[in-house]
N, C-alpha and C positions, 0 to 999 in steps of 0.2 A: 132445387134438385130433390126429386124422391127419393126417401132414403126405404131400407127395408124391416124397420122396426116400426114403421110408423102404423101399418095392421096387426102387431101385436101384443099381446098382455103385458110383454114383460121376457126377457130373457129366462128361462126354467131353470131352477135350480141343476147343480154340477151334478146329481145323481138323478134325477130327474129327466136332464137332458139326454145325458148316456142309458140310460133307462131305455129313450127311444129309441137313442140311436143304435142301441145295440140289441135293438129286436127284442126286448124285455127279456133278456138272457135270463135262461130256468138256475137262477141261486148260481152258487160257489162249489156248494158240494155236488160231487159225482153223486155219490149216492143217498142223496138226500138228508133235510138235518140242519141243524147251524151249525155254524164253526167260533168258537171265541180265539181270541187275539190269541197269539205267541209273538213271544220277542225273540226266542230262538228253539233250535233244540228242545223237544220236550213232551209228555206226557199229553192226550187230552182226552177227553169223553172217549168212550165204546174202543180204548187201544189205539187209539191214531197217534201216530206222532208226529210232529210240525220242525219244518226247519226254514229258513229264508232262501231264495233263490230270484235272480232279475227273471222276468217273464222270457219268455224264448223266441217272441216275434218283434216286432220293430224297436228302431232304434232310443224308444223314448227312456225305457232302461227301468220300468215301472217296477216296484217290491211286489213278492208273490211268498204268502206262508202257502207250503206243501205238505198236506196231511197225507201220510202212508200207514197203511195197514197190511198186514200178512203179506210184505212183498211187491204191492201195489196201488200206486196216486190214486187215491181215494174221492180227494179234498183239494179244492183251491178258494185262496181266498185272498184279496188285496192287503198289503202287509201297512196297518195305520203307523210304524214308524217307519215307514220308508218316505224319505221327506220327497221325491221325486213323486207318489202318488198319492201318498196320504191317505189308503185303504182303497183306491177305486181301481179298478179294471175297465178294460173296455170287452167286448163281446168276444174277439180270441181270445186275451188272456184269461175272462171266465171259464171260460171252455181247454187253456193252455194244456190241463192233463188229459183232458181226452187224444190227443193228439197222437200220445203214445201208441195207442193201444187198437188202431187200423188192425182190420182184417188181414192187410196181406203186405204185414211187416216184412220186411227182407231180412230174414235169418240165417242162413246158410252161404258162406260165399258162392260163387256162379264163377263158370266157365265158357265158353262160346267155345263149342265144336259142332262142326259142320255146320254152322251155321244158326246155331241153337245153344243159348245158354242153359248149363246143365250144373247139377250140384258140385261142387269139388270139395276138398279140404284147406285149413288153412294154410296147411303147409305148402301145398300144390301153387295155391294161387300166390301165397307171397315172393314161392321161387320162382313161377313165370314173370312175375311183374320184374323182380331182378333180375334175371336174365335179358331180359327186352331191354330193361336201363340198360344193362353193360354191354348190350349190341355195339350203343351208339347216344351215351350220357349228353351228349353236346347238343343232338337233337329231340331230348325229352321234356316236356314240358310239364306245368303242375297250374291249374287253373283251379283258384279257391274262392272264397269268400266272405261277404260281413255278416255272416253268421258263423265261421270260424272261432273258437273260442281264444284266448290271447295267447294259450300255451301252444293252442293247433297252428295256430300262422306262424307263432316261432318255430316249431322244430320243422317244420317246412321248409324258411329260412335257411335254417340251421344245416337240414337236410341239403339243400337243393343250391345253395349259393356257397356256402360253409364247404360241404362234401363234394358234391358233383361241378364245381367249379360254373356254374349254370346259370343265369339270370334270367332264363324265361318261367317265371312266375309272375302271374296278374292275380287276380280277385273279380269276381261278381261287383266291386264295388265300383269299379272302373266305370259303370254302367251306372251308377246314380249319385257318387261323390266327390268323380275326379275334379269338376269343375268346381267344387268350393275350395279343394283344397289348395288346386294350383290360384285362386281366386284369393286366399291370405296366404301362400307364398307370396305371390308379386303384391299386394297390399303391406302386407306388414312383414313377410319374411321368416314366416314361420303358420304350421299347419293350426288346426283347430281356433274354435271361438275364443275371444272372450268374453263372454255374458253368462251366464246362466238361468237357470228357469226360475230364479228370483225375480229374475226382472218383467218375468210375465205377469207377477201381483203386482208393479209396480207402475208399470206403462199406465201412460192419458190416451195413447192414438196406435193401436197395432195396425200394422197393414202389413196387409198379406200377400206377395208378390208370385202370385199363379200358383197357387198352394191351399190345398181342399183339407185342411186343418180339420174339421170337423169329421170326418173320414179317416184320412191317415194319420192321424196324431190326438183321437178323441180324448184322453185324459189329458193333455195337455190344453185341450181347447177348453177344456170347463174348467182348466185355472182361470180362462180368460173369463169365462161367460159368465162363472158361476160369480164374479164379483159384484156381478150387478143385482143380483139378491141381497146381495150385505149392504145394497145400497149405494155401492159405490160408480162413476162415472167410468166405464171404459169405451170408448170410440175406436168401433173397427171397420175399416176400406180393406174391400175386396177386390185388389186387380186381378182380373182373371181373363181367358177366354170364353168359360162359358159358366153357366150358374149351377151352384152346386148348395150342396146342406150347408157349408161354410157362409156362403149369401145369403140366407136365410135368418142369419142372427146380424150381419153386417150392417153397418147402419148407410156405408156407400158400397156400392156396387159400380166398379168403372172398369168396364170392357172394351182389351185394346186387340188388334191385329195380330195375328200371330208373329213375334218377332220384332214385334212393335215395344215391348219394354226399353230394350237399347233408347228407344229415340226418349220415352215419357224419364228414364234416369235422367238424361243429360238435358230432356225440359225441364224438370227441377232444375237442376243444379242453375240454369243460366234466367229462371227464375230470381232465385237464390243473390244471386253476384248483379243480377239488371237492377234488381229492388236495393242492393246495400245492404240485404236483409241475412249476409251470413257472418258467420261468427269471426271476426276476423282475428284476434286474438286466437282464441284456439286454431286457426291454419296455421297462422305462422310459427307457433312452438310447436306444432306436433307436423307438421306436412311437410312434401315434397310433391312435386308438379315433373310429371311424364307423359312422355306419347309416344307411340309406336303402336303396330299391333305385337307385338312378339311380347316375351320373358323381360327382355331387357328393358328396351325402350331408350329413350333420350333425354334427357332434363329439357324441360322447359319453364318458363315464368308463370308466377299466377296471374298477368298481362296477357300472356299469349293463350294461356289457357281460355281467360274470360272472353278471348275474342274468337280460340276457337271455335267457343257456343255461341255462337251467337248465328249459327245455322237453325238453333233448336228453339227457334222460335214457337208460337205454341201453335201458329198455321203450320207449320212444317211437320211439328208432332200430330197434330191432328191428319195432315195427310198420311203419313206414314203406319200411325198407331192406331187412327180411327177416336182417338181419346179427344173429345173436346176441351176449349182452352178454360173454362170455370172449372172443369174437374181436372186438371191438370195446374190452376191455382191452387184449389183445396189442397191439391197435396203440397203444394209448395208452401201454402201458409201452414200447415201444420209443423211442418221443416223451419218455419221461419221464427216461431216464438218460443223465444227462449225459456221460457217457463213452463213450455209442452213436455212432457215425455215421451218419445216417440221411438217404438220397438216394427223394427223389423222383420221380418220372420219369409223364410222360403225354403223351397226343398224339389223336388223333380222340374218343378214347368219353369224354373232360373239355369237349372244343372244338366237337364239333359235337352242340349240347346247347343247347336254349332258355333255360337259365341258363348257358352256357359262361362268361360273365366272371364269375359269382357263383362258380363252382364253381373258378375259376382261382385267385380270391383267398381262397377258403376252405382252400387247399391252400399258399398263404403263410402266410394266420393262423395254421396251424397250424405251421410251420416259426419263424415269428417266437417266439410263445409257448411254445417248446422251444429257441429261441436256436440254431437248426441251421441256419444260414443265415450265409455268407458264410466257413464254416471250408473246409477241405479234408476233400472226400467227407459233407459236411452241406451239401446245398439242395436247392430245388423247381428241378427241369428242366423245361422244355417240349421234346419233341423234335417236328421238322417232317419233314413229307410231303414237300416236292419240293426240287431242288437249286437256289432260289436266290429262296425264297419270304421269305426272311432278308434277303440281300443286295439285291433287287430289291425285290419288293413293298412290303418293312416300312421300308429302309433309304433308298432311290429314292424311296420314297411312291407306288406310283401304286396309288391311292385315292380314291375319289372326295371324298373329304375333306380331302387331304392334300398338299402339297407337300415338294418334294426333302429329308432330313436329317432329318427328326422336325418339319417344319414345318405349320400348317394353311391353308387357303386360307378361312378365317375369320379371322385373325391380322392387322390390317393391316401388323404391321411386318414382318412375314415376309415377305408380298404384296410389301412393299419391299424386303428383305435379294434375293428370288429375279429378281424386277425390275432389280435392279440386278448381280447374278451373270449375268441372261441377255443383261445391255443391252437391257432393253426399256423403251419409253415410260412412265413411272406412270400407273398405273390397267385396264395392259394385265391383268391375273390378274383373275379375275373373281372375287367374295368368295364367292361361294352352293356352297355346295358341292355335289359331283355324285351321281348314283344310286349305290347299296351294288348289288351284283348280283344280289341278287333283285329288286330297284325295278329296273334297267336293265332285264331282259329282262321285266317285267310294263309298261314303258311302250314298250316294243317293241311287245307283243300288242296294246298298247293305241293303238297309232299315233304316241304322243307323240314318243316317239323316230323318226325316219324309216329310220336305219340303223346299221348299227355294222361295225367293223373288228375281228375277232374273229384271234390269233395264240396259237399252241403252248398248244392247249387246243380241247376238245371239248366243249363246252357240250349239245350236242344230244343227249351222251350222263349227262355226270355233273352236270347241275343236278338240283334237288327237282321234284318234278313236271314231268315234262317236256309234258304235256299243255297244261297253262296257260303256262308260259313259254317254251317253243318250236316249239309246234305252228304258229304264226302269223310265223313264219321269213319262209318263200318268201315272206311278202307286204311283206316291207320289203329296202331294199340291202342285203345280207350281203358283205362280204367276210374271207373266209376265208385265210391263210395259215398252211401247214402242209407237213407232208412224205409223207402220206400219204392218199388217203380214208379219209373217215369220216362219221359220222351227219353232221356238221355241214357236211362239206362239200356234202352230198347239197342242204342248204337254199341253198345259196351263189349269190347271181348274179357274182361274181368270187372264184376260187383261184388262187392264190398259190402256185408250189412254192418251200419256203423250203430253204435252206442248213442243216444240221443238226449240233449238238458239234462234232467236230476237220473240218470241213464248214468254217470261220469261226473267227474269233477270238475270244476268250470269258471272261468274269471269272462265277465263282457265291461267292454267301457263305452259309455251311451254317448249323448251326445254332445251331454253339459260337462265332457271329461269325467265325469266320476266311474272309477272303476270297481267291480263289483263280485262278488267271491260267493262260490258256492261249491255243496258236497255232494258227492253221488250218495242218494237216496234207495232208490231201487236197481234189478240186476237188469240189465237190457235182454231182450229176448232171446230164444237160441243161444247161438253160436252170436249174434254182433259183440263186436268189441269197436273202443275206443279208436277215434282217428288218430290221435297221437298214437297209440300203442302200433297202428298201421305203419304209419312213418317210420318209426323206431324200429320192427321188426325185419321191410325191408332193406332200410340202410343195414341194420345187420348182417342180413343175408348176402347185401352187397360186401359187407368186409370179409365175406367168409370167403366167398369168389375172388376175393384178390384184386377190387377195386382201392386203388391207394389213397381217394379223398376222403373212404371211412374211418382213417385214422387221422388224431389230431400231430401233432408236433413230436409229442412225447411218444407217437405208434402207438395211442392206445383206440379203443374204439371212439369214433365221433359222438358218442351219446353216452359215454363212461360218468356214471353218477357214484358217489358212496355213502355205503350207511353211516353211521355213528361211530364204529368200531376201523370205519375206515375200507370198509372192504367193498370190491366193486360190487354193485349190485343189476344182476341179470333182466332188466326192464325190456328185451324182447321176447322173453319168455314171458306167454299169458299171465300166468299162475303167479310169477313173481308181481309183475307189473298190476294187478290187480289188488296185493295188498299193500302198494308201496303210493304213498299221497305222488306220483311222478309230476301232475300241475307243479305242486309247491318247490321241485327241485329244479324244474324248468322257468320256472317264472321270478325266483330269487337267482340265477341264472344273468337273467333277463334284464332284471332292473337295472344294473349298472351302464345297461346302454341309452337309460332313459335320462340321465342325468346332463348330457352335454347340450342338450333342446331346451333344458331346465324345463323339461316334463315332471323328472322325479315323482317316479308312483310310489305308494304307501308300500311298507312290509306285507307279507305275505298272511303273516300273525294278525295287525292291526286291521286286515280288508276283513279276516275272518269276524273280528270282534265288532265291525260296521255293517252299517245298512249303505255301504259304496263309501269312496270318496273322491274327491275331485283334483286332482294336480295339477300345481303342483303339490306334495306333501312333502311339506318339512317339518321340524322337532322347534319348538320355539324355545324362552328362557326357561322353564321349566321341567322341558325334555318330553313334553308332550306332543302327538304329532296332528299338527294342524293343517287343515287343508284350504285350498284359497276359492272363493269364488268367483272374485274375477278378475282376468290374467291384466297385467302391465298397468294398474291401477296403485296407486302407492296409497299405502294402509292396506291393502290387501293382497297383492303380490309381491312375496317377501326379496323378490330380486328388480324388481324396481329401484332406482336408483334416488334415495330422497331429492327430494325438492325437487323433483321434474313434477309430478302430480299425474303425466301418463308418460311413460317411458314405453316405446315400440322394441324393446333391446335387444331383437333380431331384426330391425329393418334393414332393406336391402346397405343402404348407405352408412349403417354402423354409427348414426349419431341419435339414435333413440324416437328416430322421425317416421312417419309410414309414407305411402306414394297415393296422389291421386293420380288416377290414369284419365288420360284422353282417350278413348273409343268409343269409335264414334259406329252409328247407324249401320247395320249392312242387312241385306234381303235373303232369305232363306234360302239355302240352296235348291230347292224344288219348289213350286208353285202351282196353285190351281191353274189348269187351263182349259177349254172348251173339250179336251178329250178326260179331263180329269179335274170337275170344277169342285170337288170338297177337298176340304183341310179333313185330313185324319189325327185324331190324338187318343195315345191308349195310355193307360193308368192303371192303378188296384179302385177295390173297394173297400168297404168297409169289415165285409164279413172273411174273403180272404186273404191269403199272403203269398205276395208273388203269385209263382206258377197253381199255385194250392196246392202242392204236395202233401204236405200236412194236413190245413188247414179243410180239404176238400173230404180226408176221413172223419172229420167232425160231424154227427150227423145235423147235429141241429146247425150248425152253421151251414152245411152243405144243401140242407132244406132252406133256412133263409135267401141264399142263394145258391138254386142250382146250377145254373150255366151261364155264358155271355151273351152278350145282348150288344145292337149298335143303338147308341142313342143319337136321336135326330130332334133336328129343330121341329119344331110344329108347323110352321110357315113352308118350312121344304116339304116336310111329310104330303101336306095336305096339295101341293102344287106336283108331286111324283106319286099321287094318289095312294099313300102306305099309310096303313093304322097299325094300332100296337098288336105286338104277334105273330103281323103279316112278314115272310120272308123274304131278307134282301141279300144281293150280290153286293157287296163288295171289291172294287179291281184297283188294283195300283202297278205301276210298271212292273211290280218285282212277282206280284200273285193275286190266290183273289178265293174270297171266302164265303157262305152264304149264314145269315146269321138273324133271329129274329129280331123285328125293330120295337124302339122303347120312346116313348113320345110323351111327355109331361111325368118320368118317371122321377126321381131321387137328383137327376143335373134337367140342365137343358142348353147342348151349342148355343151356339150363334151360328145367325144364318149362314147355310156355305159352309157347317162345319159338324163332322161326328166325332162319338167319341166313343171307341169299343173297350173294355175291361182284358187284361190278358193272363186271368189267374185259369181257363180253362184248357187244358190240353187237346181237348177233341175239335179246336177253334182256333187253330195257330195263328194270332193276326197277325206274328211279330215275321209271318211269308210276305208282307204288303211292307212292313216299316222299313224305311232307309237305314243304311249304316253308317250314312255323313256323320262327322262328328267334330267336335270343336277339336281345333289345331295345337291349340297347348294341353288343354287336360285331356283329349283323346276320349272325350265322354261324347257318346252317339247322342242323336235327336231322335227322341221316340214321342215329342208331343205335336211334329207337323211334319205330312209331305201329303201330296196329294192321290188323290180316288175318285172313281167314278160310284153312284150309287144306282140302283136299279131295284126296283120288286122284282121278284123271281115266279 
């Protein structure tokens, strides 16, 4: 088999490599100069001062010292005690403080009359958004995100499930993480990894399961790459659909069908159990054997199981996946020797997939049944898309299912445990639980909903069809807060300019659990303030009006904090709430709901005094507090039960076991056919984020990449007569876009297959993508449905 190091020098070194890939980013400092290290807080050359903060764009969770001078981020630079990056950046987070400082920041809140957003004041827009709530609270909804900061998804919660009795709250994250999570609920019965990014120095065999690592996770990739400079051996397989910068370092490259990983898991696995070749000791003390497609499932034998596979032949997988049976060995022998270390790693092309949770848990089974799970540099990773889709979304809960800590708002004694943390009345949490986010914005369209409060996410640009779920905007309340225009605010009858990163005070928790604490730096522009301060102000306004969920138990307000001396303190007043740390009163708050998941996050004190830490955090013999790096591993998670060696102590069956699932093969809900013979798949790049809100005011980023592009095969190209540049139609059942084409550019499909980028707004592709989504975690498929292509 050709591998693809075999025409190369040599893996480049980890600064080196991101050197390229990130378009040889001009330095650290804004305005030219070195920067030397800070550990915290403090003094440096020409009046700058440095403090530490997690970078602001993906979920890697990378350390960032931030020099400020007179007022404004001057300075950025990779923080070398930050054990998550060890001083490197990738090309945004170089660039992370430019981001601030866009031409056409939104400062002033906005108003839509007659049809026209117009200046208003705070006061004006905070009492129309109140008034609208207390129309009709039951039909208002709040649509967030994992870029939310911990304290912003809590008082949302707090807000909106707490107060207005409400559960229609989702997240942006619904859209790139529901499937791992509901993927280790039904595996082991509880959210989040266990591994962490130590095990990336650790690994013998990474593979990477339809995940452009080298792109969206560039400082994690030169953990990987960069080890083969020191000399050391790491072997990495590339399943993918099409070739990407991640391939380029891979030493296997194996290309399956789209849809087709289902079948190559469960070829491993029957690999694995034909040969004798799995761990059998480790199944039977740590597993349990299920099938169904749903949540529950049924028990069944590790008998019945091995004879369910035995469909998964490797002719069978090869029909289905397109993957031949030697490169569908390879990966089974790497599974099979016990002396390998083999890490798994995935993110968008496993989770946003109409079987995402099937395909989450088939990528455990197979780590189970090879006993590569729970050692150092052996397990299945999920990495995430944004900085604090972890911490916020998953950990917060806000979900429309879900309350605070791993809780449900189906649960009555949860409904009690959170009733009684918020001091609210019994019976104030409403059991039903609320719309998933494609239901939320189809009962928008559809009237049910009357409005919704939309923060740090652009919906009108990155949901699945945006014809059907947000074409019918303008005709309901939108309020919008954010930091810049965008498609959504275009729909908005009130904008919000919000407070942004070192803008405010800030906790995010990345991927590897480690949670991460930072201070506001600079004052944000104008008039923005704080999204928390937003939340708090209106609920205010609502308890002024004489709605009765803004009081707790005791009738006093729902967001009543006190100082020292005991007295309350007025946190929806600007003035107040700007000198008052309100994170740290909100977030110690908080923590006691994180304790019954055995999350248990650090003090509010101790996050200040770290560069993050990872949970769970607890106080050892000496009353220091220690943090674990990887969960259900005994010697290192301190709730582990001795003498098991891997305790599951939330699996579903309650005896310390997790679940291999049987799910099996199924076919995409839409297919190429002779009216629409390409696979469409859309993704980021490397230079922007998401929609490029941000990341699109950067100049030098927004120069490395100006616009989107559809990338085509070469073999198609040259057979539909298109060169690079030349303009092409795009059409898919739902729309149709024209876009210029990119031919032996940075990827390259597979024949039969494009692939367009969707960080540009003037190039909606996400009018073409389906809103199918998978059944249990309700996460849409934006990496296949089918198109027609044509030059134009």
């Amino acid at each position: 088999m050709k591998t693809f190091r075999d025409d190369k020098q040599g893996a480049s070194s980890r600064r080196e490599f991101l050197k390229q890939m990130a378009l040889a980013v001009a330095g650290s400092v804004l305005t030219g100069g070195r920067i030397p290290v800070a550990a915290s807080a403090s003094a440096g050359p020409e009046g700058l001062t440095w403090q530490k903060a997690p970078c602001r764009f993906c979920g890697t969770g990378c350390g960032v010292l931030v020099g400020v001078k007179d007022g404004r981020v001057v300075a950025v630079q990779g923080d070398v005690e930050s054990p998550v990056n060890r001083g490197l950046l990738c090309a945004k987070g170089y660039h992370v403080g430019l981001a601030l400082y866009g031409r056409d920041r939104l400062t002033t809140p906005l108003l839509r009359r007659n049809g026209k957003l117009e200046p208003t004041t705070w006061e004006e827009a905070i009492d129309r958004i109140a008034r609208e709530i207390l129309r009709s609270p039951s039909t208002f909804a709040f649509y967030g995100s994992g870029q939310w900061t911990i304290c912003e998804g809590y008082a949302v919660m707090k807000f909106m499930k707490g107060g207005l009795s409400n559960n229609h709250v989702d997240p942006n994250a619904r859209l790139c993480m529901a499937s791992a999570v509901v993927g280790m609920l039904t595996t082991y019965g509880v959210d989040e990894p266990s591994g962490c990014y130590d095990d990336f120095d650790l690994a013998d065999t990474v593979i990477l399961w339809g995940n452009n690592m080298a792109e969206m996770h560039p400082v994690l990739w030169s953990r990987i790459v960069d080890r083969r400079t020191r000399g050391e051996k790491v072997e990495i397989i590339d399943l993918a659909t099409r070739r990407t910068r991640t391939t380029e370092e891979a030493d296997h490259y194996i290309e399956f069908k789209p849809q087709g990983d289902l079948a190559i898991a469960n070829g491993i696995c029957h690999l694995l159990i034909k040969s004798g070749r799995y761990d059998r000791e480790w199944v039977t003390r740590h597993c349990h054997f299920r099938k169904g497609g749903d949540a529950e499932g049924e028990p069944m034998t590790f008998e019945e199981f091995a004879e369910w596979l035995e469909t998964y032949t490797p002719e069978y997988v090869r029909k289905v996946a397109g993957v031949r049976p030697d490169q569908l060995q390879l990966l089974a022998d790497r599974f099979a020797d016990p002396q390998r270390r083999v890490l798994s790693l995935w993110c968008m092309g496993v989770n946003q997939h109409t079987r995402g949770t099937w395909m989450n848990n088939l990528i455990y089974n197979v780590h189970f049944l090879s006993g590569k799970f729970g050692k150092p540099g052996s397990t299945a990773f999920s990495l995430t898309g944004q900085p604090s889709a972890c911490g916020t979304c998953r950990e917060v809960g806000t979900l429309g299912h879900a309350l605070p800590g791993g809780r449900l708002v189906a649960n009555e004694e949860h409904r009690r445990q959170c009733e009684e943390l918020w001091k609210l009345p019994p019976g104030r949490l409403n059991p039903t639980p609320g719309h998933h986010a494609v239901a939320l914005f189809e009962a928008l369209a559809r009237g049910e909903l009357t409005g919704v409060w939309i923060q740090v996410t652009n919906p009108a640009q990155s949901l699945p069809h945006l014809g059907k779920l947000t074409d019918r905007l303008r005709e309901r309340f939108v309020v919008v807060s954010d930091v810049y225009p965008t498609a959504t605010t275009e729909l908005a009858t009130v904008v919000l300019p919000s407070a942004m990163w070192v803008e405010k005070n800030g906790m995010y928790g990345n991927s590897e659990r480690r949670t991460q604490q930072w201070f506001k730096m600079v004052e944000p522009p104008g008039q923005a303030r704080d999204d928390v301060w937003q939340v708090i102000a209106v609920a205010r306004r609502l308890y002024e009006l004489g709605h009765p969920g803004m009081k707790n138990r005791d009738g006093e307000f729902l967001f009543t904090y006190r100082d020292e001396t005991g007295r309350p303190l007025e946190i929806w007043n600007w003035e107040v709430f700007r000198k008052v740390n309100v994170d740290r009163l909100l977030y110690e708050e908080y923590r006691p709901f994180t304790e019954m998941k055995k999350y248990c996050l650090a003090p509010y004190d101790e996050l200040v005094k770290a560069r993050g830490l990872r949970w769970p955090v607890v106080r050892d013999a000496s009353g220091q507090w220690r943090e674990t790096a990887r969960r259900f591993v005994e010697g290192e998670d301190p709730f582990v039960t001795p003498g098991r060696g891997v305790d599951f102590y939330w699996g579903k069956l309650k005896d310390g076991r997790a679940l291999i699932w049987a799910r099996p093969y199924e076919p995409p809900p839409e297919v190429p056919d002779d009216q629409y013979p390409f696979w469409l798949c859309t993704g980021r790049v490397l230079e922007h984020w998401h929609t490029g809100t941000m990341t699109r005011r950067v100049p030098q980023l927004h120069r490395a990449m100006p616009a989107a592009y559809v990338e085509l095969n070469a073999e198609d190209a040259a057979r539909l007569g298109i060169r690079n540049g030349d303009r092409v139609r795009i059409r898919s059942r739902r729309g149709e876009i024209v876009l210029p084409a990119r031919i032996h550019g940075r990827g390259s499909p597979a024949r039969g297959s494009v692939f367009v980028p969707f960080f540009a707004e003037e190039s909606l592709i996400n009018r073409l993508t389906l809103e199918a989504h998978c059944p249990l975690s309700k996460e849409p498929d934006y990496k296949k449905c089918a198109v027609a292509i044509e030059k134009v």
